[in-house]
N, C-alpha and C positions, 0 to 999 in steps of 0.2 A: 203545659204539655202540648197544647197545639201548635203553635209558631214551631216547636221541637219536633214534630213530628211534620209540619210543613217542611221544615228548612230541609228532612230527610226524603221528605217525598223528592223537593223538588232537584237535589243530589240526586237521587236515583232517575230522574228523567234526565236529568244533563248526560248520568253515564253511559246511562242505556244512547242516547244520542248520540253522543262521541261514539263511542264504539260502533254505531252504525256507521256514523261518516269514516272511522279508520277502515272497519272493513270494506265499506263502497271502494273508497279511494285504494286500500292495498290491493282490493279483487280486480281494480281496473285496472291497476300500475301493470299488475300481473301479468292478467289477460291481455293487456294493450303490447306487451313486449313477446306474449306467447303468437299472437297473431302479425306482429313483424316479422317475428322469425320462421311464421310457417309461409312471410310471403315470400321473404329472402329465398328460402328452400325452392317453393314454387318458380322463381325467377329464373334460379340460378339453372332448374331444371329444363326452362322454356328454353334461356339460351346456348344449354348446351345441344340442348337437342335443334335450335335453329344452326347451332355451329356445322354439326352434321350434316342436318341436309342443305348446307350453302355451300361447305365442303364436296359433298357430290354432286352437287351441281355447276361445280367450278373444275370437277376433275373430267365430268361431261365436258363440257364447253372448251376445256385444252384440248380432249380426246377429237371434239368435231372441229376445230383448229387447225389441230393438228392432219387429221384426214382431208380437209381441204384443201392445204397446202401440197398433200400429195399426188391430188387428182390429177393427170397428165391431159388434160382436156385444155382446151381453148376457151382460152380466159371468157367470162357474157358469151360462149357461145352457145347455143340450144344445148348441145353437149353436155357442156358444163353446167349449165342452170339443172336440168334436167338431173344431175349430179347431187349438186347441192339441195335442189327438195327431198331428194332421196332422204340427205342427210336430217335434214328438219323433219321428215315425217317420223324418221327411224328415232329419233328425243322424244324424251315428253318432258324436256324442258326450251328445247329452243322452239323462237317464233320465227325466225327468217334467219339466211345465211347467204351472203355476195362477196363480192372483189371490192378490193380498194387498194387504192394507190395516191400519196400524194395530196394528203387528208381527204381525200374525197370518196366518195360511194360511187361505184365503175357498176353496179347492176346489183339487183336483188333475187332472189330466186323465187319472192311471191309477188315484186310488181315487176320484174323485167330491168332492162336499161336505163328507162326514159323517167327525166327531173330527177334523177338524185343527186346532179351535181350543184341543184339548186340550196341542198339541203343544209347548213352552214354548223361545221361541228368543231368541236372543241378540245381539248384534248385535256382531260379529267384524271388519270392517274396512268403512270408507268411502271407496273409492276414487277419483283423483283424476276420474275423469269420471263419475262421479254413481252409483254403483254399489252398493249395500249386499248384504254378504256376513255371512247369519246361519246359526249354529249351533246346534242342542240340547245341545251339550255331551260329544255322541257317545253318546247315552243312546239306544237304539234302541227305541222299545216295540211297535213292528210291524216285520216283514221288510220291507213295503210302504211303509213312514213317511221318507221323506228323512232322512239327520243334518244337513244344509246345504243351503242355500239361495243362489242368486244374485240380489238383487232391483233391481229398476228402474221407475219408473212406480207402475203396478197390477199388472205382470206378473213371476214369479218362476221360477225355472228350477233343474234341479236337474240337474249333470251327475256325480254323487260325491259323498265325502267330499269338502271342503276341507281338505287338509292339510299343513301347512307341509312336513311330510318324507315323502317317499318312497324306500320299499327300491325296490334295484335286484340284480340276481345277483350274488353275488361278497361280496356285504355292502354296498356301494358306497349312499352314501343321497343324495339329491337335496334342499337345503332350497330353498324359492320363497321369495324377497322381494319384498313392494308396498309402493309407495310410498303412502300415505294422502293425505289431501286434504289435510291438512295440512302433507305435501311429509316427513314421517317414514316411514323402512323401518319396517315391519312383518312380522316373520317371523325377527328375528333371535334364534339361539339363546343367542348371550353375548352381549351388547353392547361386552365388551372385542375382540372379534373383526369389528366393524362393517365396516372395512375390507375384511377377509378377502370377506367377505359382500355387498358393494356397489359389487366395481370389480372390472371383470374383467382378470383374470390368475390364474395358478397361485400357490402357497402350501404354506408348510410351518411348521407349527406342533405345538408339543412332540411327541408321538407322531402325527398325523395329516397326511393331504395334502390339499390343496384346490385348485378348481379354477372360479371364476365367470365368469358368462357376463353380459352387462346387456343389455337392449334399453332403448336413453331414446326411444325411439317407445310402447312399452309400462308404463314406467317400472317395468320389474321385472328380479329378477336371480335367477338359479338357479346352485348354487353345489351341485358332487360333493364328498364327503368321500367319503376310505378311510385307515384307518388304515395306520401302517408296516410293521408287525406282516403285516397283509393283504396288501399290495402286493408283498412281499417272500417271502411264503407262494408268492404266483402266480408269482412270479418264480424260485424256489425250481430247478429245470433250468438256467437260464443261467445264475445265482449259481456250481453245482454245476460246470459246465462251465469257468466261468472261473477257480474255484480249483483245479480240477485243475491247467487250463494252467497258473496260476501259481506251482503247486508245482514242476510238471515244467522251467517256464523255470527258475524257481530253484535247482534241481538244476545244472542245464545251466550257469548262470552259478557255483555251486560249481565246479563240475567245472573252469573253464576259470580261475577264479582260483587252484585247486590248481594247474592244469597251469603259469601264469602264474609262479604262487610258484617252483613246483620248476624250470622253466625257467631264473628270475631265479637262481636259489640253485644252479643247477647253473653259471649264465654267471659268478657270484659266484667261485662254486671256481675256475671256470677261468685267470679271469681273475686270480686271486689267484696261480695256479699259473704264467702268463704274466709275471706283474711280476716274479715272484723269479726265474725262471729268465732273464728278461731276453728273453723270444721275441715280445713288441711291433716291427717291424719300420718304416720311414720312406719315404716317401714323396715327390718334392719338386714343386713346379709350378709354372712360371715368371714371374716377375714381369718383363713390359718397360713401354720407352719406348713412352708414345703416340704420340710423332713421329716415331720410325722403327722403331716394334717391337723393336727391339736388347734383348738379353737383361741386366737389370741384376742380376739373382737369384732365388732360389729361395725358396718358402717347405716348410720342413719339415712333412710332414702327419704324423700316428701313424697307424699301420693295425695291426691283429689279427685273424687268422685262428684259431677256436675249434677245438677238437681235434675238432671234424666234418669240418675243416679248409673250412668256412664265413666269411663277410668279415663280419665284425660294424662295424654300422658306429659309429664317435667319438661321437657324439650319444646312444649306450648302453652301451658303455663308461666313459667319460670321467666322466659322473655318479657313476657305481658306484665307480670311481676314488676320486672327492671324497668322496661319503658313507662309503666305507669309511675313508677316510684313508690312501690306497694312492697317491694322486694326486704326493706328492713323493720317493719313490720312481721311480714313472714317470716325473717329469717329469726327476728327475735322468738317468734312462735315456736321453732321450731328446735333451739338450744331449749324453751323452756321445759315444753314435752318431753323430749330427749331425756335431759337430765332429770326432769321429776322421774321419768319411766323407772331411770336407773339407778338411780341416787342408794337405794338401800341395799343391792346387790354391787356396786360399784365400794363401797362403803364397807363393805364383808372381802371382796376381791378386786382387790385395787390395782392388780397387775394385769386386770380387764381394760381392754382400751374400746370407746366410743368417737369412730370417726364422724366429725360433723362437715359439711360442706361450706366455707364462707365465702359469698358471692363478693367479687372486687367493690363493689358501692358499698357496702356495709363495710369494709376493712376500711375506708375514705372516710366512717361516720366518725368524727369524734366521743361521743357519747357510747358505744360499740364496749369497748372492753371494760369500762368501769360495769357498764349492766352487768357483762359474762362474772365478772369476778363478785361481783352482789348477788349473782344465781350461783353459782359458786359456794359463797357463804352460808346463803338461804341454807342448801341441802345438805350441807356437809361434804362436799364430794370434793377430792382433791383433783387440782389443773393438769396432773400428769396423768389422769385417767380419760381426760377429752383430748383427742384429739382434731386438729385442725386441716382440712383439707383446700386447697387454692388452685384452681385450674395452672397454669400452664402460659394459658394467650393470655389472662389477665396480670400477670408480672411482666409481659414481655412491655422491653422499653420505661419500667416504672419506678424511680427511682425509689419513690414514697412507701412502694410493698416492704424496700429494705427494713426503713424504720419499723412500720407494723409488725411486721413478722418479728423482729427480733425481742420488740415489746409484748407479743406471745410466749415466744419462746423464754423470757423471763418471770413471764407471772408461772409457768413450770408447763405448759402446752409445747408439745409434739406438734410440727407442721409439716406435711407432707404436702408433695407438686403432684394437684393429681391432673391425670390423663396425657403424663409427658411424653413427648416423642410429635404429637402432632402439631408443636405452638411454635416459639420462638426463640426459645429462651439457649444463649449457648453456653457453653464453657464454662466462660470466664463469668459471664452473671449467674449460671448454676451457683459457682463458689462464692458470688455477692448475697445472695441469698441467705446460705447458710439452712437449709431447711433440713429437716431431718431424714426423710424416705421421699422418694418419686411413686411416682402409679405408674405403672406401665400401658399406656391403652388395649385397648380389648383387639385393633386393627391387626395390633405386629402377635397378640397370641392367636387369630384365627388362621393367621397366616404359618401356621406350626404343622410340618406335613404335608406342605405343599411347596410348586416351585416357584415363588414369588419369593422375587428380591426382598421382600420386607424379614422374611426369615433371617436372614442373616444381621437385620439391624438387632435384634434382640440380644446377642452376645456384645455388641460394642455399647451398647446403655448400660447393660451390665457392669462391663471392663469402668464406663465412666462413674459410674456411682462408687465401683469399688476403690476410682483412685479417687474420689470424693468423702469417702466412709460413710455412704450413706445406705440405708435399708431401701428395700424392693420391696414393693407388690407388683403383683399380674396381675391385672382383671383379664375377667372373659375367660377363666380357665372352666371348657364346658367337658372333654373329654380327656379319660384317662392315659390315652397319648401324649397331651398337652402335658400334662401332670408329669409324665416319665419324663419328655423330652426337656422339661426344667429342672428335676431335678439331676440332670446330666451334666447344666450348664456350670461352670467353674466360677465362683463366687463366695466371698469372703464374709460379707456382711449378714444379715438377715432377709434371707428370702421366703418373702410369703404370697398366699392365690386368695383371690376372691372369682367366685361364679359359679354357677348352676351346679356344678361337679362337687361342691364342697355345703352348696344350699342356697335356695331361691331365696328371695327379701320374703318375711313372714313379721308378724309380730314379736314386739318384747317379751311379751310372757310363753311362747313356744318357743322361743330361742331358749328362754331361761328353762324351759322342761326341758330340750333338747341337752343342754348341758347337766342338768340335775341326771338324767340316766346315763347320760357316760360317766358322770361320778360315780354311781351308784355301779354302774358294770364294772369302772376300773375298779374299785372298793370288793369286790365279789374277785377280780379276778387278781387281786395284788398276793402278794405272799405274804404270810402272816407278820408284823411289823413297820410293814413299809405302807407310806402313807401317799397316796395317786395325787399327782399334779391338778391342779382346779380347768 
């Protein structure tokens, strides 16, 4: 038992692990993409908002251009300079403003006349409404001396550097693109990156994020870079936050897959310990006439109750069954019960039918029907009072159901397709088959009274059985509208309901009282001579 109980320990610390490291890693994936995209956001906002105000301060700098141009004064004359500080004071973006002619600087309006022809400038962009943007090269040989120039006319304006890139806090850099007269950006730092740089939207490129803004009123575009590296620095608290969480969910989802497993592996045991000792117990619920609800039989359910003495229900069982291979065992258990239950009331009314379920692995056993036909024997009970029930998805595709079934259907067993409508089975293999009734599922009768499509599939199953000849049942018939609106439906064959409306699954011996007082009622209420149906 130890090594057994080691090897589970140490399973449960691998999962519990794993599932830490999957939550780490999905909480970072997460977080690490939720903080790109809040820097994307942040970028895209910095540079629209630097587009704005580089846009008004370029519609200043036309406007004091422009007004320079107009001044009627004498060019460097006191006058004039006198003018132009006016204009520099009245900005609170420009730093200076003079003449030029002939690339060169003819006066300034904060150092005067003198050395500015010294100043050796360059000619940096031409813009598309007439605008010359020159630089020194960033060569500064006075505090006082411009590096850049915005020229227009005879008048030139000096509000900064000109420069294509600007820091911002954080590390965050702003590049400006203008369009040249030529209708080419100018300012682009890769040219493999143009795009990036001249249409606005967000961006992410190898290690960095990007973010442009365009004005085509201005024909320029400003575009935030921040590396990942960066983004993710400032992000670095909510990253931290969400891989905690995601450690701790992933614990918590350990924990609950342990509890899940041992749960599974304890209902394992039990249910192991249940088959052999034979403590699966039955169930039955009645199958009648649609046309006058008269009870024509039973269908056998399995029921187990786990040693919490809790109801587990078939649908978690019954798997665990299959995949362990415990299922023909069970299900042998469960024709035996059945038929002992009934064997003496079966034996008195033989036109009583007992539907049993057989699971597809058991119809595969070779050794299957010789038992049934030896339990058979044992009790006296004839093969056309058991019925045989066959899901649906388990024939679909199988050619071998053909033989089985029909080697039922010859020892004198009744086989019904139960829960059809939801599998796969079409047409033309319904008629390979040869089975005797379908089930109806319980999905297309709850859907009776409502406006779902499935409504309407309930009268073409019908249409198909009836050009098949074969009987009906409904499950799930729970209310007496269900009940009206079937027996409204046009059908040839034998239509019968099973469900709550007609009676819950109970024992064999309260089904059998159940029927013993409606004998006794119809016998009180027949007219003198005549003898009440069983």
């Amino acid at each position: 038992m130890r090594p057994v109980r080691l090897r589970y320990t140490l399973i449960g610390v691998l999962v519990l692990y794993a599932c830490l490291l999957i939550g780490i890693v999905m909480s970072y994936a997460i977080a690490r993409e939720q903080v790109i995209h809040s820097a994307q956001k942040v970028l895209f906002d910095l540079s629209a908002h630097s587009l704005l105000q580089t846009n008004q301060d370029a519609q200043e700098m036309d406007a004091a251009l422009d007004a320079a141009n107009r001044l009627p004064t004498v060019r460097c004359s006191e006058k004039d300079l006198e003018e132009l500080r006016r204009l520099v004071f009245d900005s609170a973006t420009l730093k200076d403003a003079g003449r030029f002619k002939d690339g060169q600087l003819l006066c300034s309006a904060e150092i005067g006349p003198t050395h500015l022809a010294a100043l050796q400038l360059h000619l940096l962009l031409r813009t598309w409404d007439g605008i010359e943007i020159y630089t020194n090269g960033g060569k500064e040989n006075s505090p006082h001396m411009p590096t850049s120039i915005a020229h227009k006319g005879d008048a030139y304006i000096y509000a900064g550097a000109i420069n294509p890139i600007s820091m911002h806090p954080g590390g965050i850099e702003i590049f400006d693109v203008l369009w040249d007269a030529g209708g080419h950006a100018a300012g682009i730092p890769d040219p493999a990156l143009s795009r990036i740089f001249t249409q606005t939207g967000v961006y992410r490129n190898a290690n960095n994020l990007y973010a442009t803004n365009c004005s085509t009123e201005r024909r320029r575009c400003q575009t935030a870079v921040e590396t990942v590296a960066m983004a993710l620095h400032d992000g670095r608290p909510m990253m931290e936050t969400a891989v905690f969480s995601g450690g701790a969910v992933g614990i918590l989802l350990g924990l609950a897959l342990i509890l899940w497993r041992l749960r599974t592996r304890t209902m394992e045991n039990q249910l192991a310990r249940a088959i052999r000792n034979n403590e699966l117990y039955l169930e039955y619920q009645p199958i009648v006439h649609m046309k006058d609800h008269r009870m024509q039989g039973v269908e056998a359910l399995c029921r187990w109750k786990d040693e919490q003495d809790e109801s587990i229900s078939p649908e978690l069982f019954i798997p665990i069954a299959e995949a362990r291979q415990w299922i023909h065992t069970l299900t042998r258990n469960i024709f035996r019960q059945a038929i002992e239950e009934w064997a003496a009331f079966l034996q008195r009314t033989p036109d009583f039918k007992i539907s049993i379920n057989l699971s597809a692995y058991c119809l595969h056993e070779p050794g299957f029907v010789a038992f049934l036909h030896k339990l058979l024997t044992r009790y006296a009970v004839q093969p056309q009072t058991i019925v045989i029930e066959i899901t649906e998805s388990a024939t679909a595709n199988d050619p071998r159901m053909i033989e089985q079934i029909q080697q039922l259907r010859s020892m004198g067993h009744a086989v019904r397709l139960d829960d059809f409508g939801t599998g796969y089975c079409s047409l033309s293999y319904l008629h390979q088959l040869k089975v005797d009734a379908i089930k109806i599922d319980r999905i297309f009768t709850r859907a009776i009274g409502t406006d779902s499509v499935t409504t309407g599939i309930l009268p073409q199953i019908l249409s198909i059985a009836d050009s098949q000849g074969l009987d009906v049942i409904v499950e799930g018939v729970e209310e007496e509208a269900q009940a009206t609106y079937l027996s409204t439906l046009s059908f040839h064959g034998k239509l019968m309901g099973q469900g709550w409306l007609f009676g819950r699954p109970t024992s064999a011996q309260n089904i059998r009282t159940m029927l013993l007082r409606k004998r006794e009622k119809a016998e009180e209420n027949a007219p003198v001579g005549e003898q009440p149906l069983p």
